[in-house]
C-alpha positions in Angstrom: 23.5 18.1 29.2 24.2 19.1 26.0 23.7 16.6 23.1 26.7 16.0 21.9 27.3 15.3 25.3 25.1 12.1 25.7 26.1 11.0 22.1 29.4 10.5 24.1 28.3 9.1 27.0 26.3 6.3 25.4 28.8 5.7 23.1 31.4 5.3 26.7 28.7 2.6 27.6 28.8 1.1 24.2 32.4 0.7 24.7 31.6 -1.1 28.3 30.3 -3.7 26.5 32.8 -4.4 24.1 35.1 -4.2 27.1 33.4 -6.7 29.2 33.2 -9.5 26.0 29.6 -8.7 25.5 27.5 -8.2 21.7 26.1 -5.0 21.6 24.3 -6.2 18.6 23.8 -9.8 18.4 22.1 -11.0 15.2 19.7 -13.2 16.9 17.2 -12.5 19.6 15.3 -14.5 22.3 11.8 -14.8 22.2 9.5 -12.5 23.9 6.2 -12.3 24.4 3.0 -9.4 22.7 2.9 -6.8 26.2 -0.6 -6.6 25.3 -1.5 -10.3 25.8 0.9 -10.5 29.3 -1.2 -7.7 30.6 -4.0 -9.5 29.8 -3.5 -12.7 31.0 -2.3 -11.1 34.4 -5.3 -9.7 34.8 -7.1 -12.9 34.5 -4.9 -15.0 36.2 -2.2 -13.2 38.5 1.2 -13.6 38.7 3.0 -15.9 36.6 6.9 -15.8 34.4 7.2 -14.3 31.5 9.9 -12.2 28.8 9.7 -9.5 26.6 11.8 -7.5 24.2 11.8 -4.3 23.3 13.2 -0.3 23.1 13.6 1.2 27.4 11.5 4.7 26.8 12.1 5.0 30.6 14.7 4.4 33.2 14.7 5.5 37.2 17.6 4.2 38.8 17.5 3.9 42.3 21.2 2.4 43.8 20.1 -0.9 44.6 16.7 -1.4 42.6 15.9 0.0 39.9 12.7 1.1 37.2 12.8 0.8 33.1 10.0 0.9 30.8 10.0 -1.2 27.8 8.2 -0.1 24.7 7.0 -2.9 21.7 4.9 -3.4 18.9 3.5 0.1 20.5 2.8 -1.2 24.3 4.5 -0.2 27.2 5.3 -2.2 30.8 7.0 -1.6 33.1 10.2 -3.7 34.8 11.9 -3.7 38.2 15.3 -5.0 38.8 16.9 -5.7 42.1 21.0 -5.6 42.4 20.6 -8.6 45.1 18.8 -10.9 42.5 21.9 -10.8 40.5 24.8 -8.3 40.2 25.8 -9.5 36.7 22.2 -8.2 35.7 21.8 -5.3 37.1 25.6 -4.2 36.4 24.3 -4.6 32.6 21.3 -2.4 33.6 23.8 0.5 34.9 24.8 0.8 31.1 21.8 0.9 29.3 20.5 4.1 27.9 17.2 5.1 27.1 16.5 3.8 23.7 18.4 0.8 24.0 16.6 -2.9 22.7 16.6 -5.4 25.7 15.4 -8.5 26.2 14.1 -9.1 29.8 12.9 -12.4 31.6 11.0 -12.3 35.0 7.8 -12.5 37.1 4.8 -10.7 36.5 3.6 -8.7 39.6 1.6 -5.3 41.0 3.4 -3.1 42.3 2.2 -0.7 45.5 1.4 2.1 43.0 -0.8 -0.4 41.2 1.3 -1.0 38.1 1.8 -4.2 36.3 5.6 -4.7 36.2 7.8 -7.6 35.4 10.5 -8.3 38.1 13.5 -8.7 36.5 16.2 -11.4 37.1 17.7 -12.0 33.1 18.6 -9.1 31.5 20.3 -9.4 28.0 20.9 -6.3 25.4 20.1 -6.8 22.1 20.6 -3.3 19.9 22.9 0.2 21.6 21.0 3.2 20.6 23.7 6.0 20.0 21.7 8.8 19.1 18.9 10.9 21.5 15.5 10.1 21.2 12.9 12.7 20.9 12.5 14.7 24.5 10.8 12.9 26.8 9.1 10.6 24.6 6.3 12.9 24.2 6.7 13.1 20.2 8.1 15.5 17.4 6.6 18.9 17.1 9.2 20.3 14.3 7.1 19.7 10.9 10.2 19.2 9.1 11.9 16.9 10.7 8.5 14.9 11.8 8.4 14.7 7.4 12.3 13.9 7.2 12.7 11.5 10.3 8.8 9.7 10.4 10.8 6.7 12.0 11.1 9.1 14.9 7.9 10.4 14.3 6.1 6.8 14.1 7.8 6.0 16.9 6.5 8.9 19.1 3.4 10.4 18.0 0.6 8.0 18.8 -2.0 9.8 16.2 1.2 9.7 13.5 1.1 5.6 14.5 -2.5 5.5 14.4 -2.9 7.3 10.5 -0.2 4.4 9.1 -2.3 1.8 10.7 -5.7 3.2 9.0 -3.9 3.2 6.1 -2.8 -0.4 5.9 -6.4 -1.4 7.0 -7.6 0.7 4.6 -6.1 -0.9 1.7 -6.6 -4.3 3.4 -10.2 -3.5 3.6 -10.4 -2.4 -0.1 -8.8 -5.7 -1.3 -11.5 -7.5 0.6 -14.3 -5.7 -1.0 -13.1 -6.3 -4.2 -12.3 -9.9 -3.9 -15.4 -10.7 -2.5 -16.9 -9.3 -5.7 -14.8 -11.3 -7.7 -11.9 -9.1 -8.5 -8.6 -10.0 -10.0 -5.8 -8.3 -9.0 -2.8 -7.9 -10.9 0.8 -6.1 -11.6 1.0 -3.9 -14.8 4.4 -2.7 -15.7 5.8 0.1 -13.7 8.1 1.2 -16.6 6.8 1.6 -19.9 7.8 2.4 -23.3 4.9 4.8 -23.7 3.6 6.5 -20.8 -0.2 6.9 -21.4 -3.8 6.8 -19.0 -3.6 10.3 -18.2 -2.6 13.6 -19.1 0.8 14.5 -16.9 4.1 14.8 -17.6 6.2 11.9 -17.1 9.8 10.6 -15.0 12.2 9.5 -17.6 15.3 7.5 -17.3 17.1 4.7 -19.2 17.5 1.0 -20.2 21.4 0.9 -21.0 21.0 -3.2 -21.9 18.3 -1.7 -24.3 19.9 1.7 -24.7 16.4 2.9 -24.6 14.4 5.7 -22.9 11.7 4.4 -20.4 9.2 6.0 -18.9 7.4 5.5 -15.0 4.1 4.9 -15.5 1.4 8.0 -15.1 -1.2 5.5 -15.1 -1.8 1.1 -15.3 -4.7 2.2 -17.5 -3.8 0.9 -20.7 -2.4 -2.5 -19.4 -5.2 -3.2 -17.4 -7.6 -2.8 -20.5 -5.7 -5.1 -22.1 -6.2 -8.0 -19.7 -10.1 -7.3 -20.0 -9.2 -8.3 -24.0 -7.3 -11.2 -22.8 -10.8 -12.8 -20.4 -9.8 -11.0 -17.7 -13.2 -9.8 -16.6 -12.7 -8.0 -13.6 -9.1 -6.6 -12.4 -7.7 -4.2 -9.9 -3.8 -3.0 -9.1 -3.3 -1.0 -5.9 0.2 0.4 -7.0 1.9 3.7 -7.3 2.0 5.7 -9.9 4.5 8.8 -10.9 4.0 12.2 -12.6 6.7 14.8 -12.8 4.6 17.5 -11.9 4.5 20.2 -8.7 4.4 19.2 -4.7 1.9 20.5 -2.7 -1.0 19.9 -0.2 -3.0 17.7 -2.6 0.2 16.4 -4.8 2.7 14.4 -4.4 5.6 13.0 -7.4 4.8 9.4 -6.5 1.3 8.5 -5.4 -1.1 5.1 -4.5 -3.8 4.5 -6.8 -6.5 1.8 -6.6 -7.5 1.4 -10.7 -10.3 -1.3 -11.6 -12.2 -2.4 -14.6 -15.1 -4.5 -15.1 -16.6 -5.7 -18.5 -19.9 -5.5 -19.0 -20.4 -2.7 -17.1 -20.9 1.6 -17.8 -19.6 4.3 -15.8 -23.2 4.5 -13.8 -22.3 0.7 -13.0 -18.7 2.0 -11.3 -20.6 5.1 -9.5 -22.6 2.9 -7.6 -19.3 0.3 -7.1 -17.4 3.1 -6.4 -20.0 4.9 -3.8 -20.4 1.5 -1.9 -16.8 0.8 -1.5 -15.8 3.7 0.0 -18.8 4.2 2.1 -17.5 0.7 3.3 -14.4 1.4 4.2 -15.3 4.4 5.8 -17.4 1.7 8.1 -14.7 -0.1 8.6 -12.4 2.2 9.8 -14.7 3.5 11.8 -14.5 7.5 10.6 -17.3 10.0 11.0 -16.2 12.1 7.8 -18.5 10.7 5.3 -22.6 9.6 6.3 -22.4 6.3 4.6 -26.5 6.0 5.1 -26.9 9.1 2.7 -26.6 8.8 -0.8 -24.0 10.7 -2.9 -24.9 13.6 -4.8 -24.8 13.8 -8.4 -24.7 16.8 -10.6 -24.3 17.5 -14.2 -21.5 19.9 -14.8 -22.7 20.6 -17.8 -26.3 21.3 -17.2 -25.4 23.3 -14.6 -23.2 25.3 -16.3 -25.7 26.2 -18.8 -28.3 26.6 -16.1 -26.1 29.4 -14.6 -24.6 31.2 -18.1 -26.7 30.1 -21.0 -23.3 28.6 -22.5 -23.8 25.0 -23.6 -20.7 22.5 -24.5 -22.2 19.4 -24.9 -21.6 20.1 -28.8 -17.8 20.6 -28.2 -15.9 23.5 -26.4 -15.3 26.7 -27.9 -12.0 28.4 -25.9 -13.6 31.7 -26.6 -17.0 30.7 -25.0 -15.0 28.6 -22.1 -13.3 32.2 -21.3 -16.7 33.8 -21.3 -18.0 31.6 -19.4 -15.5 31.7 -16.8 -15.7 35.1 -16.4 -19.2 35.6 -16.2 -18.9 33.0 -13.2 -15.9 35.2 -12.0 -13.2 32.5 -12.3 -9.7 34.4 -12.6 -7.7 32.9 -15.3 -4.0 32.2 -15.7 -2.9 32.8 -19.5 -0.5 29.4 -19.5 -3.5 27.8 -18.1 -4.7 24.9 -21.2 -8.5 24.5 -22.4 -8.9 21.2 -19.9 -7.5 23.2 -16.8 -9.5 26.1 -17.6 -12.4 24.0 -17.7 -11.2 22.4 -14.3 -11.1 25.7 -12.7 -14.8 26.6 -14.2 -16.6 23.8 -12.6 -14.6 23.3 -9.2 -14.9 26.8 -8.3 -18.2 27.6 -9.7 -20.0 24.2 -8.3 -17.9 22.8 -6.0 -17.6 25.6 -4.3 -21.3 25.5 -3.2 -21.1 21.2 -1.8 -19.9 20.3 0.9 -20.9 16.8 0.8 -19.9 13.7 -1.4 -20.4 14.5 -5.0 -20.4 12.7 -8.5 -19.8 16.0 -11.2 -20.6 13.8 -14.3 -21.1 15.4 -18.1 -17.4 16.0 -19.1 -16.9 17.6 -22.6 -15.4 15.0 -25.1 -12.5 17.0 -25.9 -11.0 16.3 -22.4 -11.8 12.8 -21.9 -10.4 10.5 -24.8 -10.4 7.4 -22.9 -14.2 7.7 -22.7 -17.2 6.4 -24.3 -19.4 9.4 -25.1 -23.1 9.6 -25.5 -25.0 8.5 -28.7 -24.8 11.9 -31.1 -23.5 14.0 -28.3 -19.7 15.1 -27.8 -20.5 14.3 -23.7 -18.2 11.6 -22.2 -20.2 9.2 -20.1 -17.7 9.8 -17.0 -17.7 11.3 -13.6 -15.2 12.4 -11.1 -15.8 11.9 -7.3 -15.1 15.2 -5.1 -15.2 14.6 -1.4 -14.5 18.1 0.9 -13.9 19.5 -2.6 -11.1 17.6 -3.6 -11.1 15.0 -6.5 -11.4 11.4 -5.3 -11.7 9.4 -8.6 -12.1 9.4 -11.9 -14.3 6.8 -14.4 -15.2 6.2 -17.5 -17.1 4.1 -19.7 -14.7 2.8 -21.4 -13.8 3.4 -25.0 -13.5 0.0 -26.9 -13.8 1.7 -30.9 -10.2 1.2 -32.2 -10.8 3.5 -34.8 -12.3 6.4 -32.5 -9.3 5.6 -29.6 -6.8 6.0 -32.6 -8.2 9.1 -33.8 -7.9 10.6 -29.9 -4.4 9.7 -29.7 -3.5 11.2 -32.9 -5.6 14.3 -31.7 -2.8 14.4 -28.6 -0.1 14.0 -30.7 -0.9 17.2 -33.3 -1.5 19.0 -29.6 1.8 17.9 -28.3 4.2 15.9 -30.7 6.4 14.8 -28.0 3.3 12.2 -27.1 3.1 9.0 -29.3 0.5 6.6 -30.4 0.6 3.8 -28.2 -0.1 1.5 -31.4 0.2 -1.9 -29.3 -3.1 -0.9 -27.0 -4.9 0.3 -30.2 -4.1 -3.5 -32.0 -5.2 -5.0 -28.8 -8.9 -3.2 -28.7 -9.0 -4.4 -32.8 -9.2 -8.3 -31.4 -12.1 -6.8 -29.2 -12.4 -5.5 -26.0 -15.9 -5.7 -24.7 -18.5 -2.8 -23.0 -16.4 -2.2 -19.5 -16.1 0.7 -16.9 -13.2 1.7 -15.5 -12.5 3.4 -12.3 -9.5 5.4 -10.6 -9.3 6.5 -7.0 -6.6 7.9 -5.6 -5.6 6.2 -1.8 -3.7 8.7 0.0 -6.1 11.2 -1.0 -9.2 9.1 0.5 -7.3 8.4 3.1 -7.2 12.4 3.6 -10.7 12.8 3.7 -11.5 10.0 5.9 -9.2 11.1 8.5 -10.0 14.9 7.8 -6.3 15.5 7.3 -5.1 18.8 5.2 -2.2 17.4 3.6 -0.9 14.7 1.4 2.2 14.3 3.6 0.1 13.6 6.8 -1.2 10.1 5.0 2.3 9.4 2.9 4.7 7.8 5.3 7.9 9.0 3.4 7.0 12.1 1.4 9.3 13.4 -1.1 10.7 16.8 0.1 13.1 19.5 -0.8 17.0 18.4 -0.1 17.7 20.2 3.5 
């Protein structure tokens, strides 16, 4: 049968209903009980009353008694209903459709086949279901419309279910950690009047009370620091952030980011911080894509760099030499492509390329970190980025607390790109004082990648943004 077809049909039995006096959609629903305890408890005990509601993912009518399967909170059991126990119920079962919401009240029993079943003798619908669930409940296979319908997806694909419940225990797990260590977490502002933490190109849109321009945030950075001047000596935000940059498998416009800051505390401080938490939370969730008994790597990007071409940039970066060097390593080059992304491409391809395991790259030139605390009479920021199955994991810093230095970087920015602006607020708030601290940024859906060993950002984000069909 076609599906325009069955649209009509259900929508015939919808009408039924309305016929007969009866809510297809009553606002409030009886009580049932979790599928998963009922099965347990008849194990243990036998049979006994009980009710559950839920979605029918099954129906086998039969004339005078009848099969269903009811589907919730993603268990299944199965029901029996008898037209002899009550023709008013089982009248109401003739017209229900497979993706209906029911509620059903009976006796727990075994059938013949072995399967525990609830023998139904009150039968109530609670929600019509119009449109036709995915063939025979054995999940999407259509990429696209697994990404545009995930409700659909979620509610047939077990090991789609199974990556949004990691990720929710994930995050649960990672407030844990950081509470018992005496985190604070907070909410910084989501739109801002100068979009700063990160290099990226921001969402605009406007205040019309205000008639201003706002921006989403890139980055909580800069708020956050600011509660470490306020006392505040150890904060988090789990929150998203936005950049109006490309899509692909590693990027998406709106993202989850875990960012933290502790004073008194360098960047070697957050490497170990950083290194434990996610080597707990790979233990906690139970994954086999990271050895949390081995220690992560670390490597100097810059030694090895020199190690490899002769170049050295912990005195500052000469595009010329950068160019050199990446051809020497046999890096191809995009023209467009800035002095930071250059250097990007340098080290990922030239020494990531070689790791497969967990790795710290630390020994970033000062030119491309000017959040970060360098290294007494070097131009070598004391930061490192994580890369886990190549891909960048986090980013920290010890973090910069000279106002007169942070000032001078942001006015560096501006002569670079003069649609950027000094956020003059954040530099008055490091003048009151802002003591030694390291910051940390990891990105979630991206650890949640590697965890799971998934390929794509889209895999881990439960509504990704996608082209318009």
């Amino acid at each position: 049968m076609a599906e325009e077809d069955i649209i009509r049909a259900k929508k015939d039995r919808l009408n039924w209903f309305k016929e007969k006096g009866i809510e297809p959609y009553p606002a409030k629903s009886p009580k049932g009980e979790d599928i998963s305890k009922i099965i347990e408890k008849f194990q243990k005990q036998g049979e006994f009353e009980t009710s559950v509601t839920g979605r029918i993912v099954a129906l086998r009518r039969m004339g005078k008694a009848s099969f269903g399967v009811v589907f919730s909170n993603f268990k299944k059991i199965q029901f029996y209903i008898k037209r002899d126990d009550s023709p008013e119920n089982y009248d109401i079962f003739k017209h229900l459709d497979i993706g209906d919401f029911v509620f059903i009240k009976g006796k727990v029993f075994r059938t013949k086949t072995g399967e525990i079943t609830v023998h139904t003798y009150k039968l109530k619908l609670l929600a019509k279901s119009i449109r036709v669930l995915p063939e025979k409940w054995h999940g999407l296979r259509d990429e696209e419309t697994i990404l545009r319908k995930r409700y659909l997806d979620i509610l047939t694909n077990e090991n789609s279910r199974k990556t949004f419940i990691l990720r929710s225990k994930m995050i649960t797990e990672i407030r844990k950690f950081l509470n018992e260590r005496g985190f604070f977490e907070v909410e910084t502002p989501i739109l801002q009047n100068i979009p700063g933490g990160a290099e990226a190109e921001p969402f605009v849109t406007h205040h019309n009370a205000l008639d201003m321009d706002l921006y989403l945030r890139i980055a909580p950075e800069l708020y956050l620091k600011r509660l470490i001047v306020g006392g505040f000596e150890k904060v988090y935000e789990i929150g998203k952030n936005f950049r109006n940059e490309g899509i692909s498998t590693k990027h998406n416009p709106e993202f989850t980011m875990l960012e933290l800051y502790m004073a008194w505390a360098d960047f070697e401080d957050v490497m170990d911080l950083c290194e434990e938490l996610i080597k707990s939370v790979a233990e906690k969730l139970n994954v086999s894509t990271i050895d949390v008994k081995k220690p992560f790597k670390r490597v100097s990007i810059l030694q090895t760099l020199k190690e490899k071409t002769g170049f050295d940039f912990s005195d500052g970066v000469d595009l010329e030499k950068l160019k050199q060097t990446a051809e020497l390593l046999g890096v191809q080059l995009d023209d467009e492509k800035t002095p930071s992304k250059i250097f990007e491409n340098v080290y990922e391809q030239s020494i990531l390329s070689k790791i497969d395991e967990p790795v710290f790259l630390v020994d970033f030139p000062e030119e491309f970190s000017p959040l970060a605390k360098t290294y007494p009479n070097k131009k070598v920021a004391q930061r490192f980025e994580l890369y886990i199955k190549k891909m960048e994991i986090a980013n920290a810093y010890s973090e910069l607390n000279e106002p007169e230095k942070q000032s001078a970087h942001f006015q560096t920015q501006v002569r670079k790109n003069p649609q950027k602006k000094v956020d003059k607020d954040f530099i008055e708030a490091l003048e009151y004082g802002m003591p030694p601290t390291g910051g940390l940024g990891i990105g979630l859906d991206r650890l949640l990648m590697v965890l799971l060993d998934l390929d794509s950002i889209k895999d881990v984000i439960i509504f990704p943004h996608l082209k318009p069909r």
